[in-house]
DOVEX-296768 format. One record per residue (C-alpha): y, x, z; residue in one letter. Coordinates in steps of 0.25 Angstrom, whole numbers, plus 5000, padded with zeros to 4 digits. Last residue first. Layout:
N
YXZa ...
// end
This chain:
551
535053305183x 535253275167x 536553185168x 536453025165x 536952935155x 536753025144x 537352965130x 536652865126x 535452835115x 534852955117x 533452885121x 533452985132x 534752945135x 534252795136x 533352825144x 534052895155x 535152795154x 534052665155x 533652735168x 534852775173x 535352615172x 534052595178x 534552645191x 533252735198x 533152705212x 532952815213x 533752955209x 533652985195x 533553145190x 533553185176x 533053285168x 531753315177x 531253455175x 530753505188x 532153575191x 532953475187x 532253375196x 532453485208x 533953465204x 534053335205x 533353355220x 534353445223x 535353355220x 534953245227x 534453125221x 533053105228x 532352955226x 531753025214x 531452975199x 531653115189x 532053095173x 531253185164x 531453155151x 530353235140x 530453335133x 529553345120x 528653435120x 528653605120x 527153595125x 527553695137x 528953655140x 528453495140x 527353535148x 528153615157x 529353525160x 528353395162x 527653485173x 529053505180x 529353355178x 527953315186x 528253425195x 529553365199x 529053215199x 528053265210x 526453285206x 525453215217x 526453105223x 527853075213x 529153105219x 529953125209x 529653005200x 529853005184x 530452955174x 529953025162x 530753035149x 530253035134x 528753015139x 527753105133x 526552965135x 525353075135x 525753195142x 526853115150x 525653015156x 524853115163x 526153205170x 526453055175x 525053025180x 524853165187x 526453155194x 526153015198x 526552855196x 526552855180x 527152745173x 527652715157x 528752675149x 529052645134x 530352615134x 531252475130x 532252465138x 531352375148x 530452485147x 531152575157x 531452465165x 530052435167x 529652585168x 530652585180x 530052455186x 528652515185x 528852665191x 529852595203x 528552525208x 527552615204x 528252715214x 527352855209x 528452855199x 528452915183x 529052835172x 528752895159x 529552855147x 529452845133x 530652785126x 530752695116x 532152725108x 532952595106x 533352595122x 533552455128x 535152445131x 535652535141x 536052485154x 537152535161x 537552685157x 537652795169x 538952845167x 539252945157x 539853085165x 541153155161x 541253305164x 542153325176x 543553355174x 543953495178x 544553505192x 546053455195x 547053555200x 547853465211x 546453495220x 546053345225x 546553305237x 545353315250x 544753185254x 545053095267x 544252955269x 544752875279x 543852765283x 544552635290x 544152535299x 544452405303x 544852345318x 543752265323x 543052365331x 544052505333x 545252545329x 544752605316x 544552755309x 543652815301x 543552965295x 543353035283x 543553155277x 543453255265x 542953395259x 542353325250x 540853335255x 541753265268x 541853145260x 540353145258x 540053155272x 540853065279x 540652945267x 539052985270x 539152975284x 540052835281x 538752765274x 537652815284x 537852685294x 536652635285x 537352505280x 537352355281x 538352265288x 538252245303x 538952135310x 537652055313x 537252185318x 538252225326x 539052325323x 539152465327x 539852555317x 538652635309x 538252775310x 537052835305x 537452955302x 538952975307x 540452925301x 540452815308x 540252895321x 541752965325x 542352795324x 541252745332x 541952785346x 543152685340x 542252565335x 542252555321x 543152435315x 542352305310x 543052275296x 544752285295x 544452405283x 544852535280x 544752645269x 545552755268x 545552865257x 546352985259x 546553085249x 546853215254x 547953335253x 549053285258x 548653095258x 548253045246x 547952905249x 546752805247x 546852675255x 545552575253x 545652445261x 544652355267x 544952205272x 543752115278x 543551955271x 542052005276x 542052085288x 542152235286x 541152335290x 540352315276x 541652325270x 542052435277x 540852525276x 540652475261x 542252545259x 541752665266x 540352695257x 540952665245x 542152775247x 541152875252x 540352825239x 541452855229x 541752965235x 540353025233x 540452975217x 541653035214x 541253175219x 542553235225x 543953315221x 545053235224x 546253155217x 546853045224x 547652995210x 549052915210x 549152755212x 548952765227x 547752695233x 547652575241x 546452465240x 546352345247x 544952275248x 544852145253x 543452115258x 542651995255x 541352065260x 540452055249x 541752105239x 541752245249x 540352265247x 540252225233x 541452315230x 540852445238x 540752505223x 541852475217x 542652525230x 542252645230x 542352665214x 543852625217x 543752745229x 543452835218x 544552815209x 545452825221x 544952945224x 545253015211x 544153115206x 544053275203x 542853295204x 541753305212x 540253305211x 539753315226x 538253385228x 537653315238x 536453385246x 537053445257x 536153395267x 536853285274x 537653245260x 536053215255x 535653135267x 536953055268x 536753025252x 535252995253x 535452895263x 536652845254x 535952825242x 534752725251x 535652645255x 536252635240x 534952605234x 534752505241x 536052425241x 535952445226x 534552385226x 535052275234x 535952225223x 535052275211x 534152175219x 535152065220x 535652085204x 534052065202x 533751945209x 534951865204x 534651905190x 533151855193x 533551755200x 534251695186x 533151735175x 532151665183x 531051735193x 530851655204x 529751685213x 529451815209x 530951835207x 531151795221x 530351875228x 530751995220x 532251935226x 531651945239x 531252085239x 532552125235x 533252055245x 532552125256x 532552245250x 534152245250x 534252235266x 533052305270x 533652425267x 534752405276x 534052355287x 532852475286x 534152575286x 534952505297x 533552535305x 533652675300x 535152705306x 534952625319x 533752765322x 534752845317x 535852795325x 534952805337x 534552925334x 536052965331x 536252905346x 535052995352x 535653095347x 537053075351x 536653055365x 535853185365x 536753265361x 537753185371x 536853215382x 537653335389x 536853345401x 537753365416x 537153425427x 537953405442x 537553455456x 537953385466x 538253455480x 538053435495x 538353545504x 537653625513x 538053765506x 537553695491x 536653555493x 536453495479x 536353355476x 536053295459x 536953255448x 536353235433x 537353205422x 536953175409x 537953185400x 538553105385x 539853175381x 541353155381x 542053205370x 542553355372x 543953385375x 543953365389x 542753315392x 541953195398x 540553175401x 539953035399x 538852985407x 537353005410x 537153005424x 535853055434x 535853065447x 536453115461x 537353145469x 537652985471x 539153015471x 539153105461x 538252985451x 539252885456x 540552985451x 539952985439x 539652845437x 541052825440x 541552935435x 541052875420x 542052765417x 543352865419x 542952965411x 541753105416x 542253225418x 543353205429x 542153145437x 541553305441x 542653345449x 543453475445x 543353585455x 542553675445x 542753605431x 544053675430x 543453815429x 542353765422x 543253745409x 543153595403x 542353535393x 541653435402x 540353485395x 540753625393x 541053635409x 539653575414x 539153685404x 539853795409x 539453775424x 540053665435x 540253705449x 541253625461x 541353505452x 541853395461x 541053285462x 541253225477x 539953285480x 540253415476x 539753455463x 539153565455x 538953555440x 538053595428x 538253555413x 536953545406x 536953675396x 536453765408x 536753895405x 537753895418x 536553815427x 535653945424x 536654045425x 536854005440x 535353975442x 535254125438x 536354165447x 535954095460x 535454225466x 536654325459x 537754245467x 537054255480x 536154165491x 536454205504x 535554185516x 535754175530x 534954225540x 535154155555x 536654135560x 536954245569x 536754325557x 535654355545x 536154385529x 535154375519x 535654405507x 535454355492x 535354375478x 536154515481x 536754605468x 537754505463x 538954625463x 539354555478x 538354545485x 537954665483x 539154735487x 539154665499x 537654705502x 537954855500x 539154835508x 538354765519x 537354885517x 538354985518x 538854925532x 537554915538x 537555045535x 538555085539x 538355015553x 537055085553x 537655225553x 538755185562x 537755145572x 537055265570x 538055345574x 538455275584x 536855305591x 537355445588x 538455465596x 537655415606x 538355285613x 539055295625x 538755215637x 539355095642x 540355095654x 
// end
């Protein structure tokens, strides 16, 4: 029989066992608010340690701030822990991300490579991401082996590249763009610089006419390359004013057609034209609709094999007139279709196939049709298959605005002026300073040169010339400062006043207005058209009526 305790021995006991117990329910409580990192917990076992919710919570919130997509797989691939970002790139709650497997997200032709890359545990894949209501996107993704509780495990990190892939295609694009450039203003100063040749070598009356209708030709091409640069530029930042009015598309879209004739004629095309009999009112600048239409009738013919049918099809269609132009030329490609419309873009052809252009031509038909509160799109089955652009543009108001102020045309040429001018022509370019004097004194002026600010500002104290062409952007003392000086002189000696007519390769309207400012009366953008030329004289002779507005 064993012997009885000492009361208090039990005691003691109970104490310690209540303790024991305190502290177990101290720990358990601790456990459970977050407040342990870890415990160390020793049985028949050995010591074992546990690791926490509150010690892995900063690598927790590090991996759930990522903005690489993060995932934890088994080794068959399904997902058994993905963060946010893994979830906003698959476009799918992460609530049924968790359990999913990891191919689902990826089409058909890239499990495959996928499934290999799972299969291996590790590497590197770029491939294409699929969500639900998202496009698919460009990733990187990177799997490596974990072991977690003895097993083997993959971790998963997914990089959207797609920014990155669509920089590196508009640098491409960019880089394509300025080659096109060189090309295409190579074209029309090849021919030009042979026909000098030739006039050298043979200069009758006949090659001489041939020369010079091939030269204005190529001039022309030029100059118009050169227009639309400046245009996309200017739309971009908000620097086109439109000049609308009240105008009939169909009346447009025949100045359209005038002037994309030589392009449509050198390809042998059949035009068809359809358009109601009654007026397609809307409110817009003549001139910019003019060139969207232009620009979309050169695109198919130029895209067009020769012998090739394009048709025109306006309409008025609710509260919209809706112009159409389509062709049986080349087609676009069906991933290319959301692209034409881009900086830069041009349909992929090869280059035997190609024909001429900048791939800036349907930006600027995109953007000016939208500065009227318009549309555009394109549409085709693909390769082979034709094209057609739909242009859409809001109905005029029923109430018609107040008709706009009649404007003169600029006159063709003038006959040889009965008043002799004195005239200055100022250009630090010798080049285009002497042939401008020559024509100049072709009708019969008196014309001299200078080529800076200092020599300019010499030669108009003793020459008073009646009107000064004169060059912007001369070195030492601008165009604008030269003007500003003529002002003051002329204001303080209460002398005669004389022309001022600025020569700049800017023609914005901000730079117009800057040459009002400095004193100029009229603005010319270069190249210089000498119909605008023999006008500006010919006004200053008053012998017509005004041929062209002061700026």
């Amino acid at each position: 029989m064993s012997e009885a305790r000492p009361i208090d021995d039990l005691s003691a006991d109970v104490q310690e066992l209540r303790a024991r117990l305190a502290e177990a329910e101290e720990t358990l409580r601790a456990i459970r608010e977050g407040e342990v990192d870890a415990l160390l917990i020793t049985d028949g076992a050995g010591e074992r340690v546990y690791t926490l919710r509150s010690a892995d919570a900063p690598y927790r919130a590090l991996v759930e701030r990522m903005h690489e997509g993060a995932a934890t797989l088994t080794v068959r691939g399904g997902i058994i822990y993905a963060n946010q970002s893994f979830a906003r790139l698959v476009d799918t709650p992460l609530e049924q991300v968790i359990g999913s497997s990891i191919d689902q997200y990826f089409d058909e032709a890239e499990r495959p490579a996928v499934n290999a890359l799972v299969g291996d545990g590790s590497g590197v894949l770029r491939t294409c991401l699929r969500s639900l209501n998202r496009s698919p996107c460009d990733v990187l993704m990177s799997v490596s082996q974990v072991t977690i509780n003895d097993t083997e495990h993959l971790t998963l990190i997914v990089t959207d590249i797609s920014t990155l892939t669509k920089v590196q295609r508009e640098s491409q694009s960019k880089d394509e763009f300025l080659a096109t450039l060189a090309h295409e203003l190579r074209n029309p100063l090849a021919p030009i610089r042979t026909g000098l040749q030739l006039l050298r070598l043979s200069p009758t009356h006949e090659s001489v006419d041939r020369m010079h209708e091939m030269m204005d030709r190529q001039l022309t091409q030029l100059v118009r390359l050169i227009d639309d640069l400046l245009d996309v530029s200017r739309v971009s930042r908000g620097k086109i004013d439109l000049k609308k009015e009240r105008i009939d598309v169909k009346r447009v879209i025949a100045l359209a057609i005038e002037t994309s004739a030589p392009v449509i004629e050198a390809g042998h095309h059949q035009l068809t034209i359809d358009m109601p009999s009654e007026p397609l009112p809307v409110v817009a600048d003549s001139t910019r609709l003019v060139q969207v239409f232009s620009n979309l009738l050169n695109n198919a013919a130029k895209y067009t094999p020769d012998g090739g049918r394009l048709k025109v099809t306006a309409r008025r269609e609710r509260n919209e007139v809706t112009v159409r132009v389509t062709d049986n030329g080349v087609g676009i490609a069906k991933e290319m279709l959301s692209e034409v419309f881009e900086m830069f873009s041009q349909v992929r052809l090869d280059l035997d196939r190609a024909q001429g252009g900048l791939g800036i031509g349907l930006t600027l038909v995109r953007r000016l049709t939208e500065m009227h509160g318009g549309s555009v799109s394109a549409d085709s089955r693909g390769l082979g298959t034709g094209s057609t652009f739909t242009v859409r543009l809001p109905v005029a108001p029923v109430k018609a605005p107040p008709a706009p102020d009649e404007r003169t045309e600029n006159a063709g040429v003038i006959p040889p002026s009965a008043e002799r001018l004195r005239v200055l022509v100022v250009d630090d370019n010798v080049d285009a300073a002497a042939t401008l004097a020559m024509l100049i004194a072709l009708r019969g002026h008196d014309a001299r040169l200078a080529h800076d600010g200092p020599d300019a500002l010499k030669t108009l104290s003793t020459f008073h010339p009646q009107i000064v062409f004169l060059d912007i952007g001369l070195p030492g003392i601008s165009g604008y400062e030269v003007a500003a000086r003529v002002r003051r002189l002329e204001q303080a000696t209460d002398g005669p006043r004389s022309v001022l007519v600025a020569l700049t390769g800017w023609g914005s309207d901000d730079d117009k207005a800057r040459s009002r400012e400095s004193g100029f009366d009229f603005h010319l953008t270069k190249p210089v058209d000498g119909r605008e030329v023999e006008a500006l004289l010919a006004r200053t002779c008053n012998e017509v009526p005004p041929a062209l507005r002061r700026i």
